[in-house]
C-alpha positions in Angstrom: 0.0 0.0 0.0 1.5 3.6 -1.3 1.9 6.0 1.3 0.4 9.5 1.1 2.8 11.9 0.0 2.5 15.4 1.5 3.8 17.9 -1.0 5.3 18.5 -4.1 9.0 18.9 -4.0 10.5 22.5 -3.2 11.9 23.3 -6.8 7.7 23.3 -8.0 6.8 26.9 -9.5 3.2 27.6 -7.9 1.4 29.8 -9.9 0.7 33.5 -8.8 -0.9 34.0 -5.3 -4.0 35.5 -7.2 -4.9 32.9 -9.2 -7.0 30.3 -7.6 -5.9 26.7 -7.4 -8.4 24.0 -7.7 -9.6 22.3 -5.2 -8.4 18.5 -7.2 -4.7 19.7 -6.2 -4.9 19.7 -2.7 -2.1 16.8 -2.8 0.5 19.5 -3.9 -0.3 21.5 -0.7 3.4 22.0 1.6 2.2 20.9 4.8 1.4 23.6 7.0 0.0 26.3 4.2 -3.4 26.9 3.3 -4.7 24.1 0.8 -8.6 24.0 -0.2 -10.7 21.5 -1.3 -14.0 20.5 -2.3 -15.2 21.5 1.4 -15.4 24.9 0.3 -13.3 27.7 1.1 -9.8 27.7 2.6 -8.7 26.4 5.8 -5.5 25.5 7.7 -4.5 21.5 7.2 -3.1 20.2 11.1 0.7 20.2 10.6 1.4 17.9 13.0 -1.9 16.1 13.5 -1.1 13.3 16.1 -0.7 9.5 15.5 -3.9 8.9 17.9 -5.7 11.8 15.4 -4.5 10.1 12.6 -6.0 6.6 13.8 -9.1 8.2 13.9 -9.4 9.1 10.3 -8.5 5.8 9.2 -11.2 4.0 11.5 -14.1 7.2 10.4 -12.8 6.2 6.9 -13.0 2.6 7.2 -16.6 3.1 8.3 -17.8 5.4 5.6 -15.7 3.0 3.3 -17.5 -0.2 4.3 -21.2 1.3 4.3 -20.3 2.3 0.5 -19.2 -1.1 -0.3 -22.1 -2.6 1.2 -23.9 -0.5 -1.0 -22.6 -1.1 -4.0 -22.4 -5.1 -3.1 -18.8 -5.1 -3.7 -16.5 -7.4 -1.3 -13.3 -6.2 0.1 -11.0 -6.0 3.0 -10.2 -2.6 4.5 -6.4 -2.1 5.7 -5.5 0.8 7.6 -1.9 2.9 8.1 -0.3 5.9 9.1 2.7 6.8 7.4 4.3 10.2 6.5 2.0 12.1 8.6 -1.4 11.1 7.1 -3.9 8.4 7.2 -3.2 5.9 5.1 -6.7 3.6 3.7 -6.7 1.0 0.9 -9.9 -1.2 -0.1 -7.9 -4.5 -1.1 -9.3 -7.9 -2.4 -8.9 -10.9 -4.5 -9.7 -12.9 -7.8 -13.3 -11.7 -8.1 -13.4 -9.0 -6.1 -10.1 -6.9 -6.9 -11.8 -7.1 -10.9 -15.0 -6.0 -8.8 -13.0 -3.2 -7.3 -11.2 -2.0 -10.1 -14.5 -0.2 -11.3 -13.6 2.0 -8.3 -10.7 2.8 -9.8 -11.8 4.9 -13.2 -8.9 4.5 -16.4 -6.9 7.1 -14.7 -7.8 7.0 -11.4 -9.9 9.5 -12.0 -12.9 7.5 -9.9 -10.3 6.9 -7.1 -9.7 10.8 -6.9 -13.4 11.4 -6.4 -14.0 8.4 -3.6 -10.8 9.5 -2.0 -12.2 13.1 -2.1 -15.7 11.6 -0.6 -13.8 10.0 2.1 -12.3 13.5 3.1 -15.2 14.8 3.3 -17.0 12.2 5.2 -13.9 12.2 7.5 -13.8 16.1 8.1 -17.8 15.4 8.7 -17.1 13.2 11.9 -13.9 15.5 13.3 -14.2 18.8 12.2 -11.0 18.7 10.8 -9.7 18.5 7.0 -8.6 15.3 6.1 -5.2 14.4 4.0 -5.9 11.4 3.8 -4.6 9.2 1.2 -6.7 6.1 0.2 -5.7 3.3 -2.7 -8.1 1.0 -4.0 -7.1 -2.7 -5.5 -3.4 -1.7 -5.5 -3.3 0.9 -7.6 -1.6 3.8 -6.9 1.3 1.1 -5.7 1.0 -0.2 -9.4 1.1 3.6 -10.8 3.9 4.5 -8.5 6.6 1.9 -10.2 5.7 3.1 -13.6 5.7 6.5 -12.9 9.2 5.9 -11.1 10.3 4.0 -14.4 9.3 6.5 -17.0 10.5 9.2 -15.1 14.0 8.2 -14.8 13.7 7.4 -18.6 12.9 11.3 -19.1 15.7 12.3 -16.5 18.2 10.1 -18.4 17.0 11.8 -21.2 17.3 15.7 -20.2 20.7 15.0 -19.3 21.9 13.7 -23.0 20.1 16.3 -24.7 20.2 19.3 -22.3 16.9 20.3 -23.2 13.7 20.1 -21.1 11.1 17.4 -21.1 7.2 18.2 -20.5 5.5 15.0 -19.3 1.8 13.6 -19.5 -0.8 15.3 -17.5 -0.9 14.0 -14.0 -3.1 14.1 -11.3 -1.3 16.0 -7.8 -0.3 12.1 -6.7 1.3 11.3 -9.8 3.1 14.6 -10.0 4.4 14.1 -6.7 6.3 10.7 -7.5 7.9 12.6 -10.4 9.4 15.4 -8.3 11.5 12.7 -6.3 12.3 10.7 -8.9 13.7 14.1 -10.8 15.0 15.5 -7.3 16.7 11.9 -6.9 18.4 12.5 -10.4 20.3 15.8 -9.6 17.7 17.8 -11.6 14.5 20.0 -11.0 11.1 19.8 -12.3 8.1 22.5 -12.6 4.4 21.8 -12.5 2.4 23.5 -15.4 -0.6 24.3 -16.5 -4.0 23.9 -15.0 -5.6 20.6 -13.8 -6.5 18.5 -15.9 -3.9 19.3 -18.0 -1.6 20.4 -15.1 1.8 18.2 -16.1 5.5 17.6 -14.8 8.3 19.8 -16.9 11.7 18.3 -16.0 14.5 20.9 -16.7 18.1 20.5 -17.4 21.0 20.7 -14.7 22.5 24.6 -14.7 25.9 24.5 -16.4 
């Protein structure tokens, strides 16, 4: 299971303070600044939100997790973590039920966004507080993860023979994140364009 990552890495250009970032990249957030989300408005995420806090969202998320899968009729096991300072949740299963659960997924993710999102919600519901929490459904952030980490050491092998910049795929704020080590890792530094969806990685050549 993928632990939630807490920001994008220090070399990321935000865009200007007046322009308003939506609420789907809450994930690029540096811990302790304002970060928004579908909650409405802005409001300060706990820095250092304790382990015992922590617990808590996984077993509120757990809850709200199993009531949806008893809805749907899907089976699945619910495994709960803390690392890197959030709450960690990921719906698992087998044979049947991880093809059941991949429908929770979406092509891109893009369904796993919006039920991790839900979660949030439905955790910032019970506490009062906003959620980071990171959830994973059938394995597949951890799946995304390696090859994200393979193609962007392919694109960092490549800035360096050609010197020139490389603009990768759109990404979602999770996805972007694993790209930023991976360059960081490499010696080199990396930008996030553009606005979501289309917001992508631009990895940039090491300064002569």
């Amino acid at each position: 299971m993928e632990s939630g990552e807490q920001a994008e890495a220090v070399t990321v250009q935000d865009r200007p303070a007046d322009e308003a970032e939506p609420a789907v990249a809450v994930d690029e957030t540096v811990a302790g600044e304002t970060d928004e989300g579908a909650a409405g408005g802005a409001k300060k995420s706990r820095s250092r939100a304790s382990i015992k806090d922590l617990e808590e969202e996984g077993e509120v998320a757990a809850d709200y997790l199993e009531e949806f899968l008893d809805i749907v009729d899907v089976d699945g096991d619910i495994d709960i973590d803390v690392e890197n300072g959030r709450a960690s949740v990921a719906i698992v299963g087998d044979g049947g039920s991880e093809r059941a659960l991949r429908r929770f997924v979406g092509s891109s993710g893009e369904v796993l966004e919006a039920l991790q999102e839900l979660t949030r919600l439905a955790v910032q519901a019970n506490t009062g507080e906003r959620s980071r929490l990171m959830l994973d459904v059938a394995g597949y952030r951890a799946q995304r993860r390696t090859q994200l980490t393979e193609k962007a050491t392919k694109v960092c092998q490549q800035v360096k023979n050609s010197g020139k910049s490389v603009a990768m795929e759109p990404m979602s704020a999770f996805e972007r994140k694993i790209v930023h080590d991976v360059v960081a890792e490499a010696g080199l530094t990396s930008e996030s364009e553009g606005v979501d969806p289309n917001r992508h990685v631009v990895v940039l050549p090491a300064e002569s």
